[in-house]
C-alpha positions in Angstrom: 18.5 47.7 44.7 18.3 49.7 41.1 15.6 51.5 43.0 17.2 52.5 45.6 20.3 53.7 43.6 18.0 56.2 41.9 17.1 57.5 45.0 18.5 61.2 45.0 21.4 62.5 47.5 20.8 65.5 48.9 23.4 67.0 50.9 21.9 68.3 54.1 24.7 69.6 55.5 26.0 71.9 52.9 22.2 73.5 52.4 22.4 74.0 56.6 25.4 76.1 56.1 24.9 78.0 52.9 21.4 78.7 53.2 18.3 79.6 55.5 16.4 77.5 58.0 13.4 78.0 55.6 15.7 77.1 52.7 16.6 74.6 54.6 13.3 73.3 55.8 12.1 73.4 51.5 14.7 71.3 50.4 14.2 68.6 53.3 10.3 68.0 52.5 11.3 67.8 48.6 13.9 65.8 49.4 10.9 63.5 51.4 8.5 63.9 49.1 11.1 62.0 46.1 12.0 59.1 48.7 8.3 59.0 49.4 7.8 58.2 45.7 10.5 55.9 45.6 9.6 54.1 48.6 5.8 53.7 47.4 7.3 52.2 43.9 9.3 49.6 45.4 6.7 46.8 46.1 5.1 46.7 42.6 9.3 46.6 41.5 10.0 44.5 43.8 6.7 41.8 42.5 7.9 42.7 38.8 11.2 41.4 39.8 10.2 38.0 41.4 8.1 37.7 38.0 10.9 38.6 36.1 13.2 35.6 37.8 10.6 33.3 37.7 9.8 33.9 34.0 13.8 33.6 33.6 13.6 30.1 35.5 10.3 29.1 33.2 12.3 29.8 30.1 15.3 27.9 31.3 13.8 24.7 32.0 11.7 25.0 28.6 15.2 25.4 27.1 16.5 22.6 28.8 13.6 20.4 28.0 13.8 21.4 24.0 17.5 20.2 24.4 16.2 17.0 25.8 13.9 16.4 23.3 16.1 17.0 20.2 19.1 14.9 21.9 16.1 12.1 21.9 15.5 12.9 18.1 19.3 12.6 17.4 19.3 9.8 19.0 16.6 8.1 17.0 17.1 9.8 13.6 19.8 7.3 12.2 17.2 4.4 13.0 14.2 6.5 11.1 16.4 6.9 7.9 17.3 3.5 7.9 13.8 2.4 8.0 13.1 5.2 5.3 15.3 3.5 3.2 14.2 0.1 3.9 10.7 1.4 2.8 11.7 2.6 -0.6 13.5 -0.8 -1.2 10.7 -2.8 -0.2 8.1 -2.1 -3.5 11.3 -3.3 -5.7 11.9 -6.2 -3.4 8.1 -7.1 -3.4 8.2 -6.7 -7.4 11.0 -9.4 -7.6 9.5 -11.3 -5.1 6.0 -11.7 -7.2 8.3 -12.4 -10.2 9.7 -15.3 -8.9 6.3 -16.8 -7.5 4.7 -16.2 -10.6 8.0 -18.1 -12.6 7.3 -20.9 -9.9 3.7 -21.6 -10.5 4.7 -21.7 -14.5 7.0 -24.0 -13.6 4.6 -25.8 -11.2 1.7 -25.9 -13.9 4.4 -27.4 -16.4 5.3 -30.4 -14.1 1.9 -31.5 -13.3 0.8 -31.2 -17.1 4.1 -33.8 -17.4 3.0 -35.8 -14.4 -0.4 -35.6 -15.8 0.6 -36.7 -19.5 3.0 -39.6 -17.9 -0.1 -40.9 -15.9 -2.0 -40.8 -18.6 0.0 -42.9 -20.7 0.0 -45.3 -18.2 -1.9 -48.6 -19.8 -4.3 -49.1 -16.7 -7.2 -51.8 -17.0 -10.9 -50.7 -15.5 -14.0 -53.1 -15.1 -17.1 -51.4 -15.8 -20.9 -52.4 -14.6 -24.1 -51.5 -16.2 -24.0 -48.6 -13.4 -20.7 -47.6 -13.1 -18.9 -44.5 -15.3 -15.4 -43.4 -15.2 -14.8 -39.4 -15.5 -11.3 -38.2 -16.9 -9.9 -34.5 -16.1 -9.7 -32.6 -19.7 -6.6 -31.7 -20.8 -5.0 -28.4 -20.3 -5.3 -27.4 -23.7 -9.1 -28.5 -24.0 -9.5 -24.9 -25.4 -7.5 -25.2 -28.1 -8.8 -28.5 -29.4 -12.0 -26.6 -30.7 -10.9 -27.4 -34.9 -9.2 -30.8 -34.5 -9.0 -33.5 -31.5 -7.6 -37.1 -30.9 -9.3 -39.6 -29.3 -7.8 -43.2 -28.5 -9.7 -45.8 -26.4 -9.7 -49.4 -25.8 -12.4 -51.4 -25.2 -13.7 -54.7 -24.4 -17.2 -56.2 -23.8 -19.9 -58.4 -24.4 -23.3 -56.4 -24.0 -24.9 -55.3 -27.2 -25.7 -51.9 -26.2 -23.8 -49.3 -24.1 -21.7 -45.7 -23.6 -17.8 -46.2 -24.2 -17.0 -42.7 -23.8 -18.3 -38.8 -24.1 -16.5 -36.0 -24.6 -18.1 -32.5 -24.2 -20.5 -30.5 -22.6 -24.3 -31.4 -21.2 -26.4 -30.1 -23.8 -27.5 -26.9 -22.8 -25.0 -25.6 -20.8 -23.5 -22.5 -22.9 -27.0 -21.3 -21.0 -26.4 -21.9 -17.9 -22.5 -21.1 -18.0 -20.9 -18.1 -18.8 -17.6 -19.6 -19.7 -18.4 -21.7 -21.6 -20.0 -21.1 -25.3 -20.3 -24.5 -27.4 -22.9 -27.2 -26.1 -20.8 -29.2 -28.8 -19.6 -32.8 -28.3 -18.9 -36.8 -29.3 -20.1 -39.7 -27.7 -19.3 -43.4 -28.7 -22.0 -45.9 -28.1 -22.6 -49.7 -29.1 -26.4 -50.5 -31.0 -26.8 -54.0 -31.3 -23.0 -54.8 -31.0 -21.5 -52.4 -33.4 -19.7 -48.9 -32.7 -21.8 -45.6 -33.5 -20.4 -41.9 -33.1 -22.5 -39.5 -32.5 -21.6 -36.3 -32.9 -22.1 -32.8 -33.0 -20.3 -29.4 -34.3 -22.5 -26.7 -33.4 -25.4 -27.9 -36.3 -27.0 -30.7 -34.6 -25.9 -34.3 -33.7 -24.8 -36.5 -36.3 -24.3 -40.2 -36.2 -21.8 -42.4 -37.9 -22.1 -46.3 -37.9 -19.4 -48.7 -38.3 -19.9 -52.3 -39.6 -17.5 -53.7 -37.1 -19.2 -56.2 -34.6 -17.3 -55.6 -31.4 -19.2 -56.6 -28.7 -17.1 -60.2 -28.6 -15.7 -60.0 -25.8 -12.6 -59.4 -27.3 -10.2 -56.1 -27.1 -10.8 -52.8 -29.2 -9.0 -49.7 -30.3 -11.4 -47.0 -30.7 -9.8 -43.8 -33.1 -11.5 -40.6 -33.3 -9.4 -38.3 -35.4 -11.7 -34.6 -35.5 
């Protein structure tokens, strides 16, 4: 339509009375020759038209969609800065909550050493055979019992010779054991009836007799004070 609004007016009828019939005749087939020109132009305007309302259309709907989108993110965005925050909070709640597990296995390892040091004042009676041994758990502070100990047993028998009780390591096994660095260690024993403690500090074993005759059948306290 712009086209065509271009399109020069001639008027015909005021060149017909003013001028020649060759005059005339001039203006007419210049007149043609511009509407020609026009006329041949209006397909490829017309084309660049459609394209131009179908790029319009194309840009709309892209518009629309982008509006879509970021309603979607507005939606949403209150429920990513929440968790956001939640995330920042969680290495402080995580902090506390390793606190408190760590106060609660303290307090855990406190009530079993108790449970463990009522049981073991329990006064509890065991038969032994010539093939039978009792092992005790160490206490928890066997590591700091390196300088001084204090060993109470009682016993009763009537065989001449025998093992009461050792305390310590296998000989040999600050070899085979990293965590562990003493082979040291005390071992009470009866020899023809009477108590001997044998012993050793790190500089070899050691014994020392005692002139008691115990093997009576009667009961025994055995003290070892280190």
């Amino acid at each position: 339509q712009r086209g065509l609004q271009n399109i020069p007016k001639v008027d015909l009828e005021g060149i017909y009375n003013t001028a020649s019939l060759d005059e005339v005749t001039d203006d007419a087939k210049s007149a043609l020759e511009e509407i020609k020109e026009y006329a041949e132009d209006l397909p490829l305007k017309l084309q660049t038209a459609k394209q131009l309302h179908k790029d319009n259309q194309h840009a709309i709907e892209n518009v629309q969609t982008a509006n879509k989108e970021l309603e979607k993110v507005n939606n949403i965005l209150p429920d990513i800065v929440g968790l956001v925050e939640q995330l920042k909070a969680q290495p402080q709640e995580l902090t506390q909550m390793g606190d408190l597990i760590r106060k609660d296995l303290e307090h855990l390892k406190t009530r079993i050493a108790m449970a463990r040091d009522i049981a073991n004042k329990i006064k509890v009676g065991v038969t032994f055979f010539r093939n039978t041994t009792l092992e005790l758990r160490n206490p928890e502070s066997i590591s700091h019992q390196g300088l001084n100990s204090h060993i109470s047993t009682y016993f009763k028998t009537q065989e001449p010779n025998g093992l009461i009780l050792y305390l310590g390591n296998e000989k040999g096994t600050s070899r085979k054991m990293r965590r562990s660095n003493s082979d040291d260690f005390m071992a009470l024993q009866l020899e023809n009836g009477y108590p001997v403690l044998t012993i050793d500090l790190g500089s070899g074993p050691e014994q020392i007799n005692n002139n008691k005759f115990v093997s009576d059948n009667n009961w025994y306290q055995a003290i070892i004070d280190r």
